[in-house]
C-alpha positions as CSV (number, residue, x, y, z in Angstrom):
1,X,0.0,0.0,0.0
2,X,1.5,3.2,-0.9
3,X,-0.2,5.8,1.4
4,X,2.0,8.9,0.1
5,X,2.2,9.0,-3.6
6,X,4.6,12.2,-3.4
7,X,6.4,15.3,-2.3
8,X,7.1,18.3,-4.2
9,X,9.3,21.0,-3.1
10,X,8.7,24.6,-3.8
11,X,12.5,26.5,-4.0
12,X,10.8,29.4,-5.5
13,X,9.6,29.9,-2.6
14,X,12.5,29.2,0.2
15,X,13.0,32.3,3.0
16,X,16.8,32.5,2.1
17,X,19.8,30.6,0.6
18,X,22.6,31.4,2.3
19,X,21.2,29.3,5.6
20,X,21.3,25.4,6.2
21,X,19.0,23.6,4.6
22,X,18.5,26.0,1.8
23,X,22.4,26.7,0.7
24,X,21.6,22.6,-0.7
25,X,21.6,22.5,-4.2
26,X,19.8,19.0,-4.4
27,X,16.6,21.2,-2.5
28,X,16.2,23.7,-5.3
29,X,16.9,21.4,-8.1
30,X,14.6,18.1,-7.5
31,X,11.4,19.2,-8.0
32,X,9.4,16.4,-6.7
33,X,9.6,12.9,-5.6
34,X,7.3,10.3,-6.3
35,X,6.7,6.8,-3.9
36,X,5.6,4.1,-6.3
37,X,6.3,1.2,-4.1
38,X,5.5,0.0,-0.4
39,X,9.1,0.9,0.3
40,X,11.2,3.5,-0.3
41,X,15.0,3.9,0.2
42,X,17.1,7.3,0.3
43,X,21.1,6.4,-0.6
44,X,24.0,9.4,-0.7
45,X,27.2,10.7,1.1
46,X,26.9,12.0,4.2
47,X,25.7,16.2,4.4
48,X,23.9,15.0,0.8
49,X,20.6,16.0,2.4
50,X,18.7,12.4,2.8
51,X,18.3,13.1,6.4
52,X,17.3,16.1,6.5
53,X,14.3,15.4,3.9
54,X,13.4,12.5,5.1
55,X,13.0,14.3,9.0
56,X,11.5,17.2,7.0
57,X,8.6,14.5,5.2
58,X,7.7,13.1,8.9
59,X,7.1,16.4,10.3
60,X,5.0,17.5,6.9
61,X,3.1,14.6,7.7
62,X,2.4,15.4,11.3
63,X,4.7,12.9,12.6
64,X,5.7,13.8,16.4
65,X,9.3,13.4,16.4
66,X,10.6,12.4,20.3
67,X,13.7,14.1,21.4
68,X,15.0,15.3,24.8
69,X,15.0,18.9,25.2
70,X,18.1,21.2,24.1
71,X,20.6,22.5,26.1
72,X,21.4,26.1,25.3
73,X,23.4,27.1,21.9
74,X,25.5,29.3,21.0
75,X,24.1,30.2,17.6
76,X,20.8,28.7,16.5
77,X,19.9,28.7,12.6
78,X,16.4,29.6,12.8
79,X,16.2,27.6,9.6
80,X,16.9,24.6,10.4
81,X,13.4,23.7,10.7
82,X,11.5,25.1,8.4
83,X,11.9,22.5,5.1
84,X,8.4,21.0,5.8
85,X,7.1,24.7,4.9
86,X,7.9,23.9,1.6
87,X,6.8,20.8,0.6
88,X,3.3,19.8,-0.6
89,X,2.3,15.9,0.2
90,X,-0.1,14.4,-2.1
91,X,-2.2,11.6,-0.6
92,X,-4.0,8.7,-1.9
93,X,-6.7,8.3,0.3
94,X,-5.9,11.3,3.0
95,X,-3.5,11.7,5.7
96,X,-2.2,8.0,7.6
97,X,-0.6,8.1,11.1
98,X,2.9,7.1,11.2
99,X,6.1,7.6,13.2
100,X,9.7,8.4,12.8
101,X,12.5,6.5,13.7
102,X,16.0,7.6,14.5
103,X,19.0,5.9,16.4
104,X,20.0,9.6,17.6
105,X,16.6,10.2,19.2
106,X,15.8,6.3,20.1
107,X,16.9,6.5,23.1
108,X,14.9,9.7,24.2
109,X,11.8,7.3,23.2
110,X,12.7,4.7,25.6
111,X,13.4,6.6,28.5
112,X,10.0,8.4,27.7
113,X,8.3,5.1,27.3
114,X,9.9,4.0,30.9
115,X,8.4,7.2,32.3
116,X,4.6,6.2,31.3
117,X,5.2,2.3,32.0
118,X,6.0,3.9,36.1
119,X,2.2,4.8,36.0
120,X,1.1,2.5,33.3
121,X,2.8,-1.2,33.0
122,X,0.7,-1.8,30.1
123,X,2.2,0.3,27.4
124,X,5.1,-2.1,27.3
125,X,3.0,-4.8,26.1
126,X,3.3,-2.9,22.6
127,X,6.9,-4.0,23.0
128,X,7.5,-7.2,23.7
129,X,6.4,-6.7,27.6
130,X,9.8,-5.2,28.4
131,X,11.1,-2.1,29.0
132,X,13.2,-0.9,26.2
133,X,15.7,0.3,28.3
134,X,16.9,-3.2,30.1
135,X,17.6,-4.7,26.7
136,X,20.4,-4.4,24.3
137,X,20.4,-1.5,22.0
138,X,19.7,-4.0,19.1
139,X,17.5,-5.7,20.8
140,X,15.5,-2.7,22.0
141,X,15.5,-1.8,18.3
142,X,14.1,-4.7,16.5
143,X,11.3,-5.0,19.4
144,X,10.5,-1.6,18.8
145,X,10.0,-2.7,14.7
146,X,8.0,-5.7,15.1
147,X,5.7,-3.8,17.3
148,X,5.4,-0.4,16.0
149,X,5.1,-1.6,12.5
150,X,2.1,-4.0,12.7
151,X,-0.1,-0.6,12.4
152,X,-1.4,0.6,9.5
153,X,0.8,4.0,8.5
154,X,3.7,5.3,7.1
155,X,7.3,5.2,8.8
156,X,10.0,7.1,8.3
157,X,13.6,5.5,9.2
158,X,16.9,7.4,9.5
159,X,19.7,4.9,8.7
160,X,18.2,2.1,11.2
161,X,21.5,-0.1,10.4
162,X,23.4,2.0,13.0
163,X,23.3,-0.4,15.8
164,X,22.1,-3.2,14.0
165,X,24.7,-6.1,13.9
166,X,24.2,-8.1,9.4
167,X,22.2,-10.8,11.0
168,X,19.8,-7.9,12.6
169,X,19.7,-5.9,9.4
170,X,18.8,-9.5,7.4
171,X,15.8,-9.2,10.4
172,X,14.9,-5.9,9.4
173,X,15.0,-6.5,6.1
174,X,12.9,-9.6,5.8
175,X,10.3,-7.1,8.6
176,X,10.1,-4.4,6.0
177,X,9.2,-7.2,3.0
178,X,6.5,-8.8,5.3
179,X,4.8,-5.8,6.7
180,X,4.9,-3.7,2.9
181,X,3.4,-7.1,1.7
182,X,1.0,-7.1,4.0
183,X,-0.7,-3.8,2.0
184,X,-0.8,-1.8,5.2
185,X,2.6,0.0,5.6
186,X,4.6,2.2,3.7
187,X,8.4,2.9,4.8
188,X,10.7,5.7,3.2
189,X,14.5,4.5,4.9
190,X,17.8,7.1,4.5
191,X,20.4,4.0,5.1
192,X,24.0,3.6,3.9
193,X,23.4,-0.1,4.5
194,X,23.9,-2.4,1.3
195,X,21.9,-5.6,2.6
196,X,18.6,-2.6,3.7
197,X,19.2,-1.7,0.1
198,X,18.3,-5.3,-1.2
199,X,15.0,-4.8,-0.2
200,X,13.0,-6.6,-3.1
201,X,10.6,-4.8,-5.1
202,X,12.1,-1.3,-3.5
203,X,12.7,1.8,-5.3
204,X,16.0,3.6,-4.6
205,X,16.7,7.5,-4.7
206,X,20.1,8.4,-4.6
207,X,21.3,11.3,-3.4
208,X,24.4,11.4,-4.5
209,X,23.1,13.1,-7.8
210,X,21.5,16.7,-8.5
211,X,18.6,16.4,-8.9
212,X,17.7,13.4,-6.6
213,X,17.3,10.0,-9.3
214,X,16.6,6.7,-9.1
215,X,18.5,4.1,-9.6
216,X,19.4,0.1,-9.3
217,X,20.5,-1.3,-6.6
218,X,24.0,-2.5,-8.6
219,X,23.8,1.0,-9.3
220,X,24.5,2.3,-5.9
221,X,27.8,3.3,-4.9
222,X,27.1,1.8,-1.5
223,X,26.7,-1.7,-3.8
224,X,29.8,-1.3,-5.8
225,X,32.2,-0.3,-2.9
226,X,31.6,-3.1,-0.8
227,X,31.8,-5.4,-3.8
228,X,34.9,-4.5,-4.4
229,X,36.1,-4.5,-1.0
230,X,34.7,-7.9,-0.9
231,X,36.2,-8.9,-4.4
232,X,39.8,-7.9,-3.5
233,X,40.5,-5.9,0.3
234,X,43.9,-5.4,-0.6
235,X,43.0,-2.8,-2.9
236,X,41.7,-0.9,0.8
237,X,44.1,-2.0,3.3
């Protein structure tokens, strides 16, 4: 099920260029982005801007995004948040819930999630009937997945691989096949991970072009890098 058939950006009408996020060239030269499958992967360099749109979709959506709050800074770019202004979300059949998930701001969901279960027990039966916090970080993760992900929605990952051992992303991977397949989900994932990359029947943006394109999964540079490596390491080390 594809709930969100697209996002469009609007440059033309961006508050400034000369502040982060709008001094990217890949924001005022992809016009739009269409989802044509259950699941959607984002691929680039780091600083190519995949997080940042993908965070950007999720709160354009309405997606509460959990994070601890700031300490004081120095100099604040009052910028920073305002992508989701310009983008314009077309539907298929209206607005879905959903959630974003990020292993910067995962832990800010657990301790939160502690918090309630003090007063209410219950809400850890979503996951797996244990607090996040007593399990490994991997662990915690992939309980959080099967759980969450059984809803009907779309979810928004930012590079989920981070703490995720190969035979945890092969978990994942096989997750995200299942629940697309089972024509409620849709997931949009910024990974660097070449097995999250596999995913069968995905579609994959890279980043690493201007404007954003599709292409194959051989096509990634992710792909051909750690082919090679694999091939012949002595080229690396």
């Amino acid at each position: 099920m594809v709930h969100l058939k697209s996002v469009t950006l609007q440059p033309e009408k961006y508050p400034t260029q000369e502040y982060y996020p709008f001094t990217l060239p890949i924001f005022h030269q992809t016009k739009s982005i269409t989802f044509d499958a259950p699941v959607t992967l984002f691929v680039g360099e780091n600083g190519t801007g995949k997080s940042t749109l993908l965070e950007a979709i999720a709160m354009a959506c309405g997606i509460h995004i959990w994070r601890a709050s700031e300490g004081v800074r120095y100099d604040r770019n009052q910028y920073e948040d305002n992508l989701p202004r310009y983008l314009v979300l077309d539907w298929t059949q209206g607005r879905v819930p959903g959630s974003f998930f990020g292993s910067d701001i995962f832990r800010d969901f657990a301790r939160f999630l502690d918090e309630w279960a003090a007063s209410d027990p219950g809400q850890l039966e979503y996951f797996g009937g244990k607090s996040l916090m007593t399990q490994s970080h991997g662990q915690s993760l992939m309980s959080f997945f099967r759980s969450r992900y059984q809803i009907r929605g779309i979810y928004l990952m930012d590079e989920p691989e981070t703490a995720l051992s190969p035979r945890s992303q092969l978990e994942l991977l096989d997750l995200l096949g299942k629940m697309s397949q089972a024509g409620h989900a849709q997931f949009v994932v910024a990974t660097h991970s070449p097995i999250l990359l596999a995913c069968p029947n995905a579609q994959i943006y890279s980043f690493d072009h201007i404007p954003v394109q599709m292409v194959a999964y051989e096509d990634t540079a992710h792909y051909q890098l750690y082919r090679s490596f694999l091939i012949d390491r002595n080229k690396y080390i």
